[in-house]
BASEKOL-378317 format. One record per residue (C-alpha): residue number from 1; chain; x, z, y. Coordinates in nm, 4 decimals, padded with zeros to 6 digits. Each point is the difference from the previous one (the first is absolute). Layout:
N
{NUM,"A",{X,Z,Y}}
...
This chain:
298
{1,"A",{-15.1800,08.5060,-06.5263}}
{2,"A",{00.1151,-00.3267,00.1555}}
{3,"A",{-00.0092,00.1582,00.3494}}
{4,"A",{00.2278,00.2963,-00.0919}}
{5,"A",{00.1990,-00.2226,-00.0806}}
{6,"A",{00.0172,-00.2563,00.3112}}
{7,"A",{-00.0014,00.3737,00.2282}}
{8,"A",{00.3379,00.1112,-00.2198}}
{9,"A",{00.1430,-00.3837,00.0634}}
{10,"A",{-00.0924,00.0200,00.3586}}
{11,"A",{00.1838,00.3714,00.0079}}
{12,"A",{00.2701,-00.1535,-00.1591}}
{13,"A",{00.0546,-00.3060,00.1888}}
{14,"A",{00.0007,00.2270,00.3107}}
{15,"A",{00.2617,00.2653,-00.1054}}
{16,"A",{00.2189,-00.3308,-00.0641}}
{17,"A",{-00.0412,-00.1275,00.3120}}
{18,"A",{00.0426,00.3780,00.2094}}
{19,"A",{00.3214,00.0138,-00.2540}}
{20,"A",{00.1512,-00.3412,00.1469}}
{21,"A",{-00.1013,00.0683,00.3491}}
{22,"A",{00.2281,00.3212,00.0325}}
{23,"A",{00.2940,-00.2012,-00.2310}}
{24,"A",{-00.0198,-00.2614,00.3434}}
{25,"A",{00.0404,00.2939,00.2174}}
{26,"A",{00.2875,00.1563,-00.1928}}
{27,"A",{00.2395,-00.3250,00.0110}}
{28,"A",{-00.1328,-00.0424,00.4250}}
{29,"A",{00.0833,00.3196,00.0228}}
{30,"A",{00.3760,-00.0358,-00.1552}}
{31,"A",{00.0131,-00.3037,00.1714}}
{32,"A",{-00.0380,00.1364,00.3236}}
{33,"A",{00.2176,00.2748,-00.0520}}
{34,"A",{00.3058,-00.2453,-00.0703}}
{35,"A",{00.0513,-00.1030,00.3264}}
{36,"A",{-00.0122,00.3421,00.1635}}
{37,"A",{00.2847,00.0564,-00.1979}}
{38,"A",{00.2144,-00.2802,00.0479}}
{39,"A",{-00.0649,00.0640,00.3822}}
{40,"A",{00.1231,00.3518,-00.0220}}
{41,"A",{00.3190,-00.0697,-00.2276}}
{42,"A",{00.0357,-00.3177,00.2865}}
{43,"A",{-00.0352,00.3041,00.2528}}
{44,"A",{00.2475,00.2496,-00.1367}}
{45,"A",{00.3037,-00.2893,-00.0851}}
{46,"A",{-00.0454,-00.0607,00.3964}}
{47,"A",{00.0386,00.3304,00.0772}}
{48,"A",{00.3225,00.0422,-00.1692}}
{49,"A",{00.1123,-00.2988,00.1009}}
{50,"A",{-00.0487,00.1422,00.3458}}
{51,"A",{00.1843,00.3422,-00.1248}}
{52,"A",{00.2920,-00.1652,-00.1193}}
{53,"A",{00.0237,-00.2116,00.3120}}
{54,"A",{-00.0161,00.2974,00.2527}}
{55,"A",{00.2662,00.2312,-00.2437}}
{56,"A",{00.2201,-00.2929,00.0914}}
{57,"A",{-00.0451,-00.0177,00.3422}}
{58,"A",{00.0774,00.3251,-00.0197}}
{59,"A",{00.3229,00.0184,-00.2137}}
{60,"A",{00.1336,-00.2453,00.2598}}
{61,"A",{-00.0301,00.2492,00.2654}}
{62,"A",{00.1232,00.2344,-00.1987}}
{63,"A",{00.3177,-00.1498,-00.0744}}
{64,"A",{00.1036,-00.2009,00.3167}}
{65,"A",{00.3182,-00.2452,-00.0299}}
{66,"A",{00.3151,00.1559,00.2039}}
{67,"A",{00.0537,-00.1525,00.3065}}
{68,"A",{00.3036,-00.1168,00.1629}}
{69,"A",{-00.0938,00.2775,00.3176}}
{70,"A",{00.1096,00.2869,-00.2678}}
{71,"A",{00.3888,-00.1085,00.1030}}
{72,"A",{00.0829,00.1525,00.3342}}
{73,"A",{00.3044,-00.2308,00.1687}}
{74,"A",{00.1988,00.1728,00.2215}}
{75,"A",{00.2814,-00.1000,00.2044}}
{76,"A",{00.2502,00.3041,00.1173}}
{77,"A",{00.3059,00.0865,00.1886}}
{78,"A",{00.2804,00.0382,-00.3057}}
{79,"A",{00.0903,00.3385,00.1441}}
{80,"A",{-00.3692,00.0787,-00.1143}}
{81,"A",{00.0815,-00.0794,-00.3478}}
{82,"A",{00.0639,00.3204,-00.1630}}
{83,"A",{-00.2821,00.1973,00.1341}}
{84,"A",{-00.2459,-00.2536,-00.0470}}
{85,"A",{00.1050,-00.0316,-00.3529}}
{86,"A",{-00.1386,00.3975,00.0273}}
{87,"A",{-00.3198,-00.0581,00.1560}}
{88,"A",{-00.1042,-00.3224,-00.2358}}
{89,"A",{00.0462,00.2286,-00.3168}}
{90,"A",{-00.2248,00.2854,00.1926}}
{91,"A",{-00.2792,-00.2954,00.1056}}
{92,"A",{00.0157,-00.1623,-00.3455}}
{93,"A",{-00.0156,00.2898,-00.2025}}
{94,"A",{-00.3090,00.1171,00.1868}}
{95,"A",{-00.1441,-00.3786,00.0759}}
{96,"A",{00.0087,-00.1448,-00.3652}}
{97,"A",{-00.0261,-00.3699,-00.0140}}
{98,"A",{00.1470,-00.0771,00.3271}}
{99,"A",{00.3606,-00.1085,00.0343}}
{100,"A",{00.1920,00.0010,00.2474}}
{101,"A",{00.2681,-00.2786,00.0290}}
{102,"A",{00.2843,00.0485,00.3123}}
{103,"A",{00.2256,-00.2563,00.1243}}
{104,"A",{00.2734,00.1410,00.1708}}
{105,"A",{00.2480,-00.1175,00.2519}}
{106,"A",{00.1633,-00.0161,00.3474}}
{107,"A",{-00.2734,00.0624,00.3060}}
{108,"A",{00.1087,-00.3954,00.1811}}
{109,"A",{-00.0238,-00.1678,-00.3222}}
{110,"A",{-00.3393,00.1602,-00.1173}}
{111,"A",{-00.1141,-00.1146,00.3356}}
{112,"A",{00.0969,-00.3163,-00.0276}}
{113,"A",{-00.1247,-00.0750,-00.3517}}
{114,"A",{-00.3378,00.1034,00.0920}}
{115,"A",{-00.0070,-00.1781,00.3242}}
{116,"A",{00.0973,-00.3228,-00.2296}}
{117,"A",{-00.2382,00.0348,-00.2521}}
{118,"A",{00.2179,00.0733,-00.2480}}
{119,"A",{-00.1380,00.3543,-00.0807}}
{120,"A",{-00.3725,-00.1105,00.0311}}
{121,"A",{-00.1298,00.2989,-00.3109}}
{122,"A",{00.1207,00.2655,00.2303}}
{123,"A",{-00.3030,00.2876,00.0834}}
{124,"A",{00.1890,00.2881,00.1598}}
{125,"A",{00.3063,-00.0292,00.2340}}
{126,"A",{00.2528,00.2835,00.0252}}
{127,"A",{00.3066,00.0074,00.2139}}
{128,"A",{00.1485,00.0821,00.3225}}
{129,"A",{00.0363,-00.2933,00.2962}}
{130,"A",{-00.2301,-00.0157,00.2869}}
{131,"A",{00.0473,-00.3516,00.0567}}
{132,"A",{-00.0600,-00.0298,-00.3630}}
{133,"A",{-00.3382,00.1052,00.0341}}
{134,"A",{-00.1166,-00.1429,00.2856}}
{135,"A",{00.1610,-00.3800,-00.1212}}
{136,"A",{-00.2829,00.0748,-00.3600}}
{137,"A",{-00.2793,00.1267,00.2609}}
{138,"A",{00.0559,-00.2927,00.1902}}
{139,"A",{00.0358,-00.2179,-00.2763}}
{140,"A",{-00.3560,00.0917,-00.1255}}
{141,"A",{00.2063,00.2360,-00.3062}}
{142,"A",{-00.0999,00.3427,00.0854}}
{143,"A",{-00.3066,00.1771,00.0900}}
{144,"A",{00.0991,00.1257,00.3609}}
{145,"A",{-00.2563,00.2547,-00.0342}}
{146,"A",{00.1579,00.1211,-00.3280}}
{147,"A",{00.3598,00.0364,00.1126}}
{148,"A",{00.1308,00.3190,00.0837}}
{149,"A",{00.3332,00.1856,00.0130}}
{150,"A",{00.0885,00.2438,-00.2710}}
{151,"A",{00.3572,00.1085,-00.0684}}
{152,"A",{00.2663,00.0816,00.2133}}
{153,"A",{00.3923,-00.0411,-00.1040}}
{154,"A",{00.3315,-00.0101,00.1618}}
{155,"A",{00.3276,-00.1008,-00.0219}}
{156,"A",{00.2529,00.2940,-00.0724}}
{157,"A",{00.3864,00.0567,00.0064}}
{158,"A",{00.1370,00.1500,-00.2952}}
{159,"A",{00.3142,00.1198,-00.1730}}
{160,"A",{00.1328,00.1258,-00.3028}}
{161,"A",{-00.0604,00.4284,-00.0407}}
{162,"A",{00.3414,00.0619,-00.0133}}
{163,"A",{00.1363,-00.1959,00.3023}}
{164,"A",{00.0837,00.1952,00.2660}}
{165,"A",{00.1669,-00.2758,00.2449}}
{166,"A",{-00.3944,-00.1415,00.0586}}
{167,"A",{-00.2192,00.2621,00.1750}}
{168,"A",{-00.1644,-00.1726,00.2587}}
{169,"A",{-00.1141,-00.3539,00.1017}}
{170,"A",{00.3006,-00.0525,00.2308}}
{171,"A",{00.2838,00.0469,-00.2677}}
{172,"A",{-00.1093,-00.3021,-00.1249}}
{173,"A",{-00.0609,-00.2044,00.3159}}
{174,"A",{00.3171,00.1240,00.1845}}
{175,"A",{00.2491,-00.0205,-00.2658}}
{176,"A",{00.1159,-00.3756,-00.0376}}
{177,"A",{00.1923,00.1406,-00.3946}}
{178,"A",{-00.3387,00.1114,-00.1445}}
{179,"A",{-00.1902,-00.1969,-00.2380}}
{180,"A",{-00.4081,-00.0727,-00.0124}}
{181,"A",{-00.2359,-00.1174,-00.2875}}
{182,"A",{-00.2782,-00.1998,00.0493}}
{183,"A",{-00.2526,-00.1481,-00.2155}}
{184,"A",{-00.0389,-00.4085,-00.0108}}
{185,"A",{-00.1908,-00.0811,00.3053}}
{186,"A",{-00.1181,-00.3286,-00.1468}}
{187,"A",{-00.1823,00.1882,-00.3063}}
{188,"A",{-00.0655,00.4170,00.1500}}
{189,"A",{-00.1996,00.1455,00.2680}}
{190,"A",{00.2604,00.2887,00.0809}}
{191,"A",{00.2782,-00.2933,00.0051}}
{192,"A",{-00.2000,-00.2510,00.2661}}
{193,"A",{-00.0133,00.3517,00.2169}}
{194,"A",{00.3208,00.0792,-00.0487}}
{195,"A",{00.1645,-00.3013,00.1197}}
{196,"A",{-00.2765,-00.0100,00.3412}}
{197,"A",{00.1828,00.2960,00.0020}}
{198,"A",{00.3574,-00.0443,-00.0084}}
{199,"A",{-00.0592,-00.3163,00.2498}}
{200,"A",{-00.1070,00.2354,00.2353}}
{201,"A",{00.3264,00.1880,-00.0668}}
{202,"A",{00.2006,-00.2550,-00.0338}}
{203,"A",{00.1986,00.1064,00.3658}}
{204,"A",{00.1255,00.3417,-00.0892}}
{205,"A",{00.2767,00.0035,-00.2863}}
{206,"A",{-00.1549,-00.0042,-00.3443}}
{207,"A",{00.1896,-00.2697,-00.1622}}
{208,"A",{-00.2335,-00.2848,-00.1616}}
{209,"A",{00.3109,-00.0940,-00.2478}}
{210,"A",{-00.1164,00.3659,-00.1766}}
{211,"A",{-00.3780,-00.0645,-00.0481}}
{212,"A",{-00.0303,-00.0927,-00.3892}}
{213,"A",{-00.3308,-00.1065,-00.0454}}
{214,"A",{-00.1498,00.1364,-00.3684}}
{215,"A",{-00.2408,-00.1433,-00.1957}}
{216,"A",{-00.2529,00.2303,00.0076}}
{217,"A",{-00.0420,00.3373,00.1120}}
{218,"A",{00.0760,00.1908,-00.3420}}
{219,"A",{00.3121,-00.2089,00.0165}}
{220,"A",{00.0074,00.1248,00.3751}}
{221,"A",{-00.0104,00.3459,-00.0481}}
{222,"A",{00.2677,00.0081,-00.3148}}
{223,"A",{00.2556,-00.1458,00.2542}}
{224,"A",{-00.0740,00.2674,00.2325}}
{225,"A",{-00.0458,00.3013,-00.2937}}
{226,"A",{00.3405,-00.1231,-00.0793}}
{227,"A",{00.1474,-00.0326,00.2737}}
{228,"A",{00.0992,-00.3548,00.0074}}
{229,"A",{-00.1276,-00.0096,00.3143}}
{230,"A",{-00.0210,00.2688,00.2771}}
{231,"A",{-00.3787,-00.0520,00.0663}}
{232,"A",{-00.3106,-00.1971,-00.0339}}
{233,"A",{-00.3194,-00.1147,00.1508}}
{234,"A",{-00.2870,00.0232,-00.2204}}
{235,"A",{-00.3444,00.0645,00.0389}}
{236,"A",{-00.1387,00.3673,-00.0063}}
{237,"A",{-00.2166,-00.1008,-00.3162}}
{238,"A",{00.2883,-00.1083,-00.2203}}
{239,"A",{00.1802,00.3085,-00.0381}}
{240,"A",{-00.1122,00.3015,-00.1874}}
{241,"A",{00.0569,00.3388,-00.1035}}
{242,"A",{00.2269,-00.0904,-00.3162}}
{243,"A",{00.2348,-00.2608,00.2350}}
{244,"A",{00.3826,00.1413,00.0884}}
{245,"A",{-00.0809,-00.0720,00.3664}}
{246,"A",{-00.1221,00.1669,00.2896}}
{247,"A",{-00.1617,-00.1176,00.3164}}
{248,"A",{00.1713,-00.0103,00.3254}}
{249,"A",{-00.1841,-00.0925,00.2217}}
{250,"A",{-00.2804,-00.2737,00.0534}}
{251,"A",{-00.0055,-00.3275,00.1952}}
{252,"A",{00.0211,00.0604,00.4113}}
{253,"A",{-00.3189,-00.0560,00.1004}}
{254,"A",{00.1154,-00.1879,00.3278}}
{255,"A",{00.1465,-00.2279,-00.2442}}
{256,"A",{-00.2601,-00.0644,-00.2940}}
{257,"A",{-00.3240,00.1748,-00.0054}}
{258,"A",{-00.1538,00.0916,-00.3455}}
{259,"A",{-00.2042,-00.2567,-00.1447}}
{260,"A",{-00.3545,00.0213,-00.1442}}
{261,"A",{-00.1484,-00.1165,-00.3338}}
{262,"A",{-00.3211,-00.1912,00.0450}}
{263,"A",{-00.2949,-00.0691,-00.2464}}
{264,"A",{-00.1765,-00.3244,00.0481}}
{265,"A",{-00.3177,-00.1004,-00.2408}}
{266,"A",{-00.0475,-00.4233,-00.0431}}
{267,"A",{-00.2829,-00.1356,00.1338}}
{268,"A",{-00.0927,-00.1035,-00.3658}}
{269,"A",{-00.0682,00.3643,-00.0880}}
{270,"A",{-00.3926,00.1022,-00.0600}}
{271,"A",{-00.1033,00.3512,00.0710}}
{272,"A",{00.0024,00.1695,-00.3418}}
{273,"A",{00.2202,-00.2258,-00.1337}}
{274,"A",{00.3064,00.1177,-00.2374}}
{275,"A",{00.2393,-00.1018,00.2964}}
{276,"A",{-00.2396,00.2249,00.2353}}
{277,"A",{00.0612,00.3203,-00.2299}}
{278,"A",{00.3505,-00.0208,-00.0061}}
{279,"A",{00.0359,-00.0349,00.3554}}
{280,"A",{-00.1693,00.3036,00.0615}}
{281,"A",{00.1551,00.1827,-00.2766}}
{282,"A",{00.3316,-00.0668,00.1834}}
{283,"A",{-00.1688,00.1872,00.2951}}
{284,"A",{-00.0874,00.2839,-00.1769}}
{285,"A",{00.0975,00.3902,-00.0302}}
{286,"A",{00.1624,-00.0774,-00.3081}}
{287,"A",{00.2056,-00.2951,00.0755}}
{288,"A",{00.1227,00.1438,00.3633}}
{289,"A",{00.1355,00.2810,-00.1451}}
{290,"A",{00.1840,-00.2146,-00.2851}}
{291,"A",{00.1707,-00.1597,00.2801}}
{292,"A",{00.0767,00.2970,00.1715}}
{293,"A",{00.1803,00.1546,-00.3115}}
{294,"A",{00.1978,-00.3454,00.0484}}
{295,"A",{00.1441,00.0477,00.3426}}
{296,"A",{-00.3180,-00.1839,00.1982}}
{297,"A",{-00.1496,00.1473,00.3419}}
{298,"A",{-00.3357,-00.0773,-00.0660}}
């Protein structure tokens, strides 16, 4: 009797201490499972740290900051003025976000400025003086290799539809009673031709006391239309279809040969560039014919 009963201690005694032993396991086990987890949670808030860092990276290129080579300068002969005002809407309309921003003026004066420094944002150069050119290529201004000729124009004589007194270039130049309109030579291409040209005439019998210089050539071309004045000298680009005037004759070439619109590209212009598209575009099918419909020999 006494030893059943020290065997059912002993069998006791060891279920207890099998029952504690796997207890000891169960809480290693948990604990060793805690810090696989805290390493993968660690693992996963790098990750999307890393995520969020890259989407932003990439938002930034995305979304770049307009820069200031989006504005196109130009600086142009005025008597380009009205078709270039054309050929920017075409460019912009098809080029959106790049602007193009034209300073206008007299072909010595635009020279001069640029040759100063006082036009120092200018990218594409358009106008019509040799010497202009070759003073910026010299000067380190233009791309020599990027300078070409483009548009030829040329000084005409015209007078009103209904005169019939003027019919060729001689009633004018052999009459010392009729009357001449000029543009301002200080401020127009056509005028600064106009008077080389009249110098050169100045020993047969037009009368300098009847040259009224206009302001500008629409002015020009009323005077004539209306016969304030028997004829004028304007360039073959400023008169059109819908003007009251007709066209005698042109400038004698042994007198004042037509003169050529250049292109000239600044040295600051990269390949590619905003500047760089325009200037071709002003090369182009499109654009050559625009200034064809305006009078231009291209």
């Amino acid at each position: 009797m006494i030893r059943k009963n020290v065997l059912g201690w002993a069998l006791l005694l060891s279920l207890c201490v099998i029952l504690a032993a796997c207890s000891n396991n169960d809480e290693s086990s948990d604990n060793e499972s805690e810090p696989d987890e805290t390493r993968e949670t660690e693992e996963s808030t790098e990750e999307e740290a890393e995520d969020a860092s890259d989407e932003a990276e990439e938002s930034t290129e995305e979304e770049p900051a307009a820069e200031e080579g989006d504005i196109v300068h130009v600086t142009a002969e005025q008597s380009l003025e009205e078709v270039m005002n054309e050929l920017i809407t075409l460019f912009e309309e098809n080029n959106e976000g790049i602007k193009i921003d034209v300073q206008y003026g007299h072909t010595e004066t635009l020279t001069e400025d640029l040759i100063e420094g006082n036009d120092e944002d200018m990218d594409i150069y358009f106008s019509s003086s040799d010497e202009g050119y070759e003073s910026l290529v010299e000067a380190g201004i233009l791309n020599q290799l990027a300078t070409k000729y483009l548009l030829i124009n040329e000084l005409v004589l015209v007078t009103g539809s209904e005169n019939e007194d003027i019919t060729t270039y001689n009633d004018i130049f052999n009459n010392e009673d009729a009357s001449l309109t000029i543009v301002d030579p200080e401020h127009s291409l056509s005028g600064t031709h106009a008077e080389e040209l009249l110098v050169q005439e100045e020993e047969r019998n037009m009368n300098p006391d009847k040259v009224k210089i206009a302001e500008d050539a629409d002015t020009a071309l009323k005077d004539v239309a209306a016969n304030d004045t028997d004829a004028g000298f304007l360039l073959r680009t400023d008169i059109s279809e819908d003007d009251d005037v007709r066209i005698i004759s042109r400038a004698p070439r042994s007198i004042l040969d037509p003169f050529v619109y250049g292109l000239g590209l600044s040295n600051g212009v990269d390949d590619g560039s905003a500047a760089d598209l325009f200037y071709d575009y002003l090369q182009s099918e499109e654009a050559l014919e625009i200034f064809t419909n305006y009078g231009y020999i291209v």
